[in-house]
Backbone bond lengths (Angstrom), bond angles and torsions (degrees), N, CA, C in turn:
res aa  C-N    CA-C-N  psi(-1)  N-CA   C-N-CA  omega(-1)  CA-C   N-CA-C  phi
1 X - - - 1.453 - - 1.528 108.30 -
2 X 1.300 112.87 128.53 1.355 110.97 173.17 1.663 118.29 -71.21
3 X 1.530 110.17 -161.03 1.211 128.66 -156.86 1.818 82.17 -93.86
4 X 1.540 107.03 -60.75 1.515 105.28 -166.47 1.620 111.87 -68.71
5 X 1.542 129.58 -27.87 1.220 130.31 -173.60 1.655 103.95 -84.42
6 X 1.138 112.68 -21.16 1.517 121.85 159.26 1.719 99.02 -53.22
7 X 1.119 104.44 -121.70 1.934 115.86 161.06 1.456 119.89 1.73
8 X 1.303 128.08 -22.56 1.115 146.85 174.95 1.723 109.02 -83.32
9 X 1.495 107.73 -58.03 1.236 107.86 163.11 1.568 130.72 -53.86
10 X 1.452 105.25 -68.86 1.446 111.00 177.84 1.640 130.92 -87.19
11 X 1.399 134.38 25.58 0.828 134.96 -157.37 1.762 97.10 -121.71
12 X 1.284 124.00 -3.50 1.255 124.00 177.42 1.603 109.02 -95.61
13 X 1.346 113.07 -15.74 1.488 117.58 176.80 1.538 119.84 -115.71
14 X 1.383 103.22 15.33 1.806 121.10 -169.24 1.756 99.22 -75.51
15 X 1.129 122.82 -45.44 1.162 102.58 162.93 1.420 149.13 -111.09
16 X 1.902 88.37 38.35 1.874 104.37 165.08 1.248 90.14 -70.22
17 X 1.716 105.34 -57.12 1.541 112.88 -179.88 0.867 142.63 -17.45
18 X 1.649 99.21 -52.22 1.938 103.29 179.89 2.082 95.91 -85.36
19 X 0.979 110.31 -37.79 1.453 95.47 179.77 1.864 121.32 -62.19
20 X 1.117 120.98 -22.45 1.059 120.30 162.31 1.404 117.96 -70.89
21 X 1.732 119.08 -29.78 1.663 99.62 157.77 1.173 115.74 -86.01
22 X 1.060 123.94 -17.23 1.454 119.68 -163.56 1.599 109.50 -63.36
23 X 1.650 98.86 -27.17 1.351 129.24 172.44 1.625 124.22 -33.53
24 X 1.472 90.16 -86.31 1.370 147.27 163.84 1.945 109.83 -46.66
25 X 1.191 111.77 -52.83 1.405 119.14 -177.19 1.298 131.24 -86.59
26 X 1.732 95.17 -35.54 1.882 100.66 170.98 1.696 87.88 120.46
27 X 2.206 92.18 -88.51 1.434 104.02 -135.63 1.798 92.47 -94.31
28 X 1.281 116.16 136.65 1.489 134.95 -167.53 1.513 91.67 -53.54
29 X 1.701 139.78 -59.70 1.097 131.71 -164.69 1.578 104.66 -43.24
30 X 1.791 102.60 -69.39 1.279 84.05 159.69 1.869 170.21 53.15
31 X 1.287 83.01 -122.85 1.339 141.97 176.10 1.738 100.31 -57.66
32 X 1.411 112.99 -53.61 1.431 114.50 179.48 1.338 115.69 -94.50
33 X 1.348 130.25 -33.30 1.139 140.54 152.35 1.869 110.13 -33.01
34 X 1.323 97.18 -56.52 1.805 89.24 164.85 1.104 111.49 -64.98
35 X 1.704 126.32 -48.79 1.561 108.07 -157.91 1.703 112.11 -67.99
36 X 1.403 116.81 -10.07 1.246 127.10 172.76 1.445 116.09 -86.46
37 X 0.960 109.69 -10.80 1.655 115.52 178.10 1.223 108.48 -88.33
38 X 1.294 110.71 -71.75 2.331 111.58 158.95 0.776 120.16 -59.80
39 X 2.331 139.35 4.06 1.545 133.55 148.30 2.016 92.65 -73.59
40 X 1.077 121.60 -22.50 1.190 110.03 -145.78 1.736 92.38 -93.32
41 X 1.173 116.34 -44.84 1.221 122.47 -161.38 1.524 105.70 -76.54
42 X 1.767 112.27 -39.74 1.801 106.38 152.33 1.427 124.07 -47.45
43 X 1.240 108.07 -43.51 1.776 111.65 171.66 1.585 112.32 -45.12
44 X 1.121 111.23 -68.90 1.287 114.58 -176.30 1.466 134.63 -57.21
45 X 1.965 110.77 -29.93 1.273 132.40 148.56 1.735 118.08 -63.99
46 X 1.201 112.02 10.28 1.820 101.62 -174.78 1.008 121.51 -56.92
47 X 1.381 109.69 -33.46 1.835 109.19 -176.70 1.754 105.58 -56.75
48 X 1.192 108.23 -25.47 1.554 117.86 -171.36 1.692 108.23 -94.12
49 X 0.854 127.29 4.54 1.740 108.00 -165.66 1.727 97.18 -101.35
50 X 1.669 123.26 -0.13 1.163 103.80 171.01 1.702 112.46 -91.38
51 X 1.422 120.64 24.87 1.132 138.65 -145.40 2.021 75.99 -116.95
52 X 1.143 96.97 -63.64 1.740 86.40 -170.99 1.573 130.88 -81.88
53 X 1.141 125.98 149.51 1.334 115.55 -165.05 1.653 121.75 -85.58
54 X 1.587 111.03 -14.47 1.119 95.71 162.81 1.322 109.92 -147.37
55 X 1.653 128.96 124.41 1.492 117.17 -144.66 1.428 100.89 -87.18
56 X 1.794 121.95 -29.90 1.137 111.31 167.75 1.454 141.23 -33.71
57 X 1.559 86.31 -59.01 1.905 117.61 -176.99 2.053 91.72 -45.12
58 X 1.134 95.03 -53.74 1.766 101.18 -159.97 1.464 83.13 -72.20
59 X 1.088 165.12 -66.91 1.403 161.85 -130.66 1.538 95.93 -68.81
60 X 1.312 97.21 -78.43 1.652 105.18 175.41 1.768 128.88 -40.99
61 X 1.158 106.53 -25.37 2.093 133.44 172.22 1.827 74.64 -78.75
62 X 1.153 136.47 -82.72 1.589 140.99 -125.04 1.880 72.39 -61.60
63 X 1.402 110.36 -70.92 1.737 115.77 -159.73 1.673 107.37 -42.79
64 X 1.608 111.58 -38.27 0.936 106.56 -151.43 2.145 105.36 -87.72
65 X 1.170 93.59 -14.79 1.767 116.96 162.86 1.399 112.06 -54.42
66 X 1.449 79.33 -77.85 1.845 99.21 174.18 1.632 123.26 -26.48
67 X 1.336 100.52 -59.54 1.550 110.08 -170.16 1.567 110.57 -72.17
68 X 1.510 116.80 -39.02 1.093 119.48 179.66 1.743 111.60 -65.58
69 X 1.093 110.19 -20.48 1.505 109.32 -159.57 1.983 83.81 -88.64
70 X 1.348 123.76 -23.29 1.376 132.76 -148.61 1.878 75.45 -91.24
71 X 1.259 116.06 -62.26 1.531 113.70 -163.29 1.865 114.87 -71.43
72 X 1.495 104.22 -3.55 1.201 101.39 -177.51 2.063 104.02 -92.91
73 X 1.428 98.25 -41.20 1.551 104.43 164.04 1.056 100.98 -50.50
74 X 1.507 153.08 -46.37 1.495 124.59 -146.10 1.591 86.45 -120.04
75 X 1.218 145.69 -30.96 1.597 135.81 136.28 1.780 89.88 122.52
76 X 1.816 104.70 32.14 1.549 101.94 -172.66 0.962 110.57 -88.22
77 X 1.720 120.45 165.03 1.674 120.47 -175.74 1.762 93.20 -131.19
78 X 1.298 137.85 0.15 1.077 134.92 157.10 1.405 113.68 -57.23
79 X 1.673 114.35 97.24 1.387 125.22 174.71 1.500 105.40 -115.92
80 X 1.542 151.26 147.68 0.965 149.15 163.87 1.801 104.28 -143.22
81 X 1.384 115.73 160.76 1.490 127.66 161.18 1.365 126.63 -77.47
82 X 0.891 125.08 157.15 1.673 130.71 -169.14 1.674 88.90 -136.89
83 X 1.373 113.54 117.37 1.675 125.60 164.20 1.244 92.25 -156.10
84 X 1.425 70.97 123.96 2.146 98.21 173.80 1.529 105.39 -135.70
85 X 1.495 120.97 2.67 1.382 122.15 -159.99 1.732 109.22 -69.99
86 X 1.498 107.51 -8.93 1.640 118.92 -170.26 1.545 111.22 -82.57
87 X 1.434 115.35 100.25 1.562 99.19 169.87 1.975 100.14 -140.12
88 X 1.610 122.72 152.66 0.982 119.64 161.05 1.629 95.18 -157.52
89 X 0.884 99.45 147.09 1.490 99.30 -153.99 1.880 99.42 -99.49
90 X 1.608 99.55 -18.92 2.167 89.56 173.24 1.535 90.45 -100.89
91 X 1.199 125.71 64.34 1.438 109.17 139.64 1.176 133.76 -100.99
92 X 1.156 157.72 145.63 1.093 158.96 -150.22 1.912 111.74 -73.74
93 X 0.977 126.98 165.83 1.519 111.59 171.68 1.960 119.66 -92.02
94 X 1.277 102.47 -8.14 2.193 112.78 157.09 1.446 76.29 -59.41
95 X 1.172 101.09 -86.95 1.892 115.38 -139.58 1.838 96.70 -52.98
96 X 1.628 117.21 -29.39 1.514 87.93 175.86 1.734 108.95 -71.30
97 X 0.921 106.42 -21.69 1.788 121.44 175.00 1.650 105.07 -41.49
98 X 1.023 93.49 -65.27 1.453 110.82 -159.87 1.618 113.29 -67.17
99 X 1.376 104.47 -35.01 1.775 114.21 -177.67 1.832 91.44 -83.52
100 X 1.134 131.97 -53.01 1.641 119.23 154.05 1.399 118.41 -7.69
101 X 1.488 109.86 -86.46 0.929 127.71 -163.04 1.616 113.40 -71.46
102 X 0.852 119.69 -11.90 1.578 139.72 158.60 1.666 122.86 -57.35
103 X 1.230 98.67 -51.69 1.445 125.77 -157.83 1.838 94.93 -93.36
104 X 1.251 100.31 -29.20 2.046 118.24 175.69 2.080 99.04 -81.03
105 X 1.031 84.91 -26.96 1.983 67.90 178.55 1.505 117.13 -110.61
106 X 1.630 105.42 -7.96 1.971 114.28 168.78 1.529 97.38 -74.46
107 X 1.644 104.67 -45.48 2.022 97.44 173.89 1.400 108.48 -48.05
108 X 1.278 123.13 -68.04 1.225 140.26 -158.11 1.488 104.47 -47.17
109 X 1.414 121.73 -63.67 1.510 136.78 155.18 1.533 111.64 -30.75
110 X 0.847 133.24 -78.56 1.451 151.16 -159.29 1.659 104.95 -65.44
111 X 1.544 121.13 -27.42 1.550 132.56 152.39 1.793 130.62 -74.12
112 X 1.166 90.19 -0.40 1.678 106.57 176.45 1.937 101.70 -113.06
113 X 1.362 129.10 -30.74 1.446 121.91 161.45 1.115 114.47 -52.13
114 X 1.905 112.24 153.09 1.507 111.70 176.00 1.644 100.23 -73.00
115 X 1.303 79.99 -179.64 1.785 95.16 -155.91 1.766 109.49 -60.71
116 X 1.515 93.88 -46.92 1.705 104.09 -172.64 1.813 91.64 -44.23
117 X 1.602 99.80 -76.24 1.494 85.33 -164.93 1.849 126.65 -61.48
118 X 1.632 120.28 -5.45 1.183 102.22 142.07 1.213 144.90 -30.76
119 X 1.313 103.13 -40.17 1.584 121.33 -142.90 1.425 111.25 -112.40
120 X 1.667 107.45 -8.58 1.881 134.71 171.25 1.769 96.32 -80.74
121 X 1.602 100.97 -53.86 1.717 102.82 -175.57 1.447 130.12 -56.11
122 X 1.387 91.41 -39.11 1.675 105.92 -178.31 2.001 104.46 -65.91
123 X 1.990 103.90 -70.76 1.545 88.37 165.51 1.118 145.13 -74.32
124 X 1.383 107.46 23.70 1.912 119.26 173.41 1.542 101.79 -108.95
125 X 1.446 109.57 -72.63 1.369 121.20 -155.95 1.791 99.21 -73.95
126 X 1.157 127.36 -40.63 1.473 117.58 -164.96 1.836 102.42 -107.02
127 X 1.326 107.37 -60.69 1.338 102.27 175.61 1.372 132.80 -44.61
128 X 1.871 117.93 -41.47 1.332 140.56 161.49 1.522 104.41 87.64
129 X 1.926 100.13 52.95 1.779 102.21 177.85 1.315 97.53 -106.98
130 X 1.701 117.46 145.32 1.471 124.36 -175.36 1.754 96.57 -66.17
131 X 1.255 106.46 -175.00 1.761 126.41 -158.00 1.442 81.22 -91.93
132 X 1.137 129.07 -54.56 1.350 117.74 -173.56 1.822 108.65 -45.45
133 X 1.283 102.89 -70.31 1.692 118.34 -165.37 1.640 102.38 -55.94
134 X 1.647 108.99 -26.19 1.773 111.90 156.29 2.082 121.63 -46.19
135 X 1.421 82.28 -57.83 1.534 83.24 -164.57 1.361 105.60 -72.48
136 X 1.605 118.00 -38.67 1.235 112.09 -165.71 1.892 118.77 -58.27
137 X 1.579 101.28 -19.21 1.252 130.53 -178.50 1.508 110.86 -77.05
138 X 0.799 127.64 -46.68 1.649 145.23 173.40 1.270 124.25 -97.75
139 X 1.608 103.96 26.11 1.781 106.56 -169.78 1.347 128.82 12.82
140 X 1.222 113.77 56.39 1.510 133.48 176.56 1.756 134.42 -114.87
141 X 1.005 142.25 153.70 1.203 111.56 178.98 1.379 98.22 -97.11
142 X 1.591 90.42 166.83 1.662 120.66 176.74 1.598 115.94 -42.70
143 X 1.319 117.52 -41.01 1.353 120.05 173.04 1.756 120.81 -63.21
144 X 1.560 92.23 -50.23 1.517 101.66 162.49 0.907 113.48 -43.01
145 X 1.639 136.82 -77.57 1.386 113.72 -168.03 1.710 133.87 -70.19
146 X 1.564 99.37 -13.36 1.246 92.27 158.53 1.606 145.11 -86.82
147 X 1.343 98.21 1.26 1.950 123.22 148.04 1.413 109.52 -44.34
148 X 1.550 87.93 -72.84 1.398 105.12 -160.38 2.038 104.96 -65.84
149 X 0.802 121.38 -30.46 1.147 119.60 -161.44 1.670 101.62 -72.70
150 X 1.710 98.57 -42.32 1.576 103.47 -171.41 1.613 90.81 -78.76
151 X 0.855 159.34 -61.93 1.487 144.64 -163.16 1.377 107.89 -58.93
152 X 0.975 130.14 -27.28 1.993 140.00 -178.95 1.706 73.69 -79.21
153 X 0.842 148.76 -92.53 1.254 153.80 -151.78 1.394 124.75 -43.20
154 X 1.482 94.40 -48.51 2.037 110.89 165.21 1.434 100.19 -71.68
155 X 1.351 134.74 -41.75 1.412 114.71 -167.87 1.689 103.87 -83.88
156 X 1.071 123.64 -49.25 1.744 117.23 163.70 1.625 107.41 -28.95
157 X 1.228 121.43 -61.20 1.358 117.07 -170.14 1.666 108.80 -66.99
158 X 0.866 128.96 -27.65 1.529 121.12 -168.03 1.687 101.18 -110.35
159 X 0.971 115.65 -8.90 1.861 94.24 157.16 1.654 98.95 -103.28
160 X 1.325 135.54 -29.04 1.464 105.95 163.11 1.309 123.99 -68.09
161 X 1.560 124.95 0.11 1.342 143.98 -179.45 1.573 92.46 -80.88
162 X 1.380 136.50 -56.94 1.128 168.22 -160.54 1.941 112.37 -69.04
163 X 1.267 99.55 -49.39 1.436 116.83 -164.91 1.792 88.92 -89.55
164 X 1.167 138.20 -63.20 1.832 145.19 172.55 1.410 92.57 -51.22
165 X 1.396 154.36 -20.24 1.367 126.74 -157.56 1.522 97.48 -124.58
166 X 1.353 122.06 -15.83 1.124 110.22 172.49 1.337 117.55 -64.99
167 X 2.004 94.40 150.80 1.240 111.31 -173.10 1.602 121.39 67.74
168 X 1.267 117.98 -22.70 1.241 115.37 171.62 1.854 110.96 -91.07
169 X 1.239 132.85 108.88 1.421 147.45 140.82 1.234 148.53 -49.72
């Protein structure tokens, strides 16, 4: 495999990659430091990646290994979300306020869930991987993550249900 049929492959999912550590890790240095560590360690496996059926699915398992094995060495619990996917450029500057500040209390929320269902939200809700390419990723079954996903999902909704209604009667 060449250099370009390499790059060709993995360069369309390089930055699920880094957003799943960036996730997972906190601090952006980080964050790329992994995604270069699982570009690097696919590099070196190339002779092998026509061996697996989907290089993403395994990329995202490799990152999502990686980081954990990275946060268990340093024994950190600083986890936060990374969403930047929101842009329209005639919105007003309230309403850019408001989708901010929106997007600042789903983080905030989504850093107080246990980890599994962190980690369902990010590759369901932000990344946009089917339930299958979930479980197969998290060696879980299909039912599992769709537990977990809807309860990460019911509890997001009812403390931002919670946090907008307070004080108002």
């Amino acid at each position: 495999m060449t250099q370009s049929e390499f790059l060709n492959i993995v360069m369309p999912f390089k930055d699920k990659v880094f957003r799943l550590a960036k996730r997972l890790l906190v601090s952006t240095e980080e964050a790329e430091d992994a995604t270069q560590e699982v570009l690097m360690r696919l590099w070196s496996n190339k002779t092998k990646m026509q061996e697996y059926k989907n290089i993403e699915a395994f990329s995202m398992t490799m990152t999502k290994n990686f980081c954990f094995d990275k946060l268990k060495s340093k024994q950190a619990q600083n986890l936060k979300i990374v969403h930047s996917n929101y842009e329209d450029g005639n919105t007003s500057l309230q309403k850019q306020v408001e989708l901010s500040d929106s997007v600042n209390w789903v983080a905030k929320i989504i850093e107080d869930l246990p980890e599994q269902q962190k980690m369902i939200i990010q590759l369901r809700d932000i990344e946009a991987y089917d339930l299958d390419e979930i479980a197969e990723m998290l060696e879980m079954n299909n039912t599992a993550v769709r537990v977990a996903l809807s309860r990460a999902r019911k509890t997001i909704r009812e403390k931002l249900t919670n946090t907008h209604n307070y004080g108002i009667k």
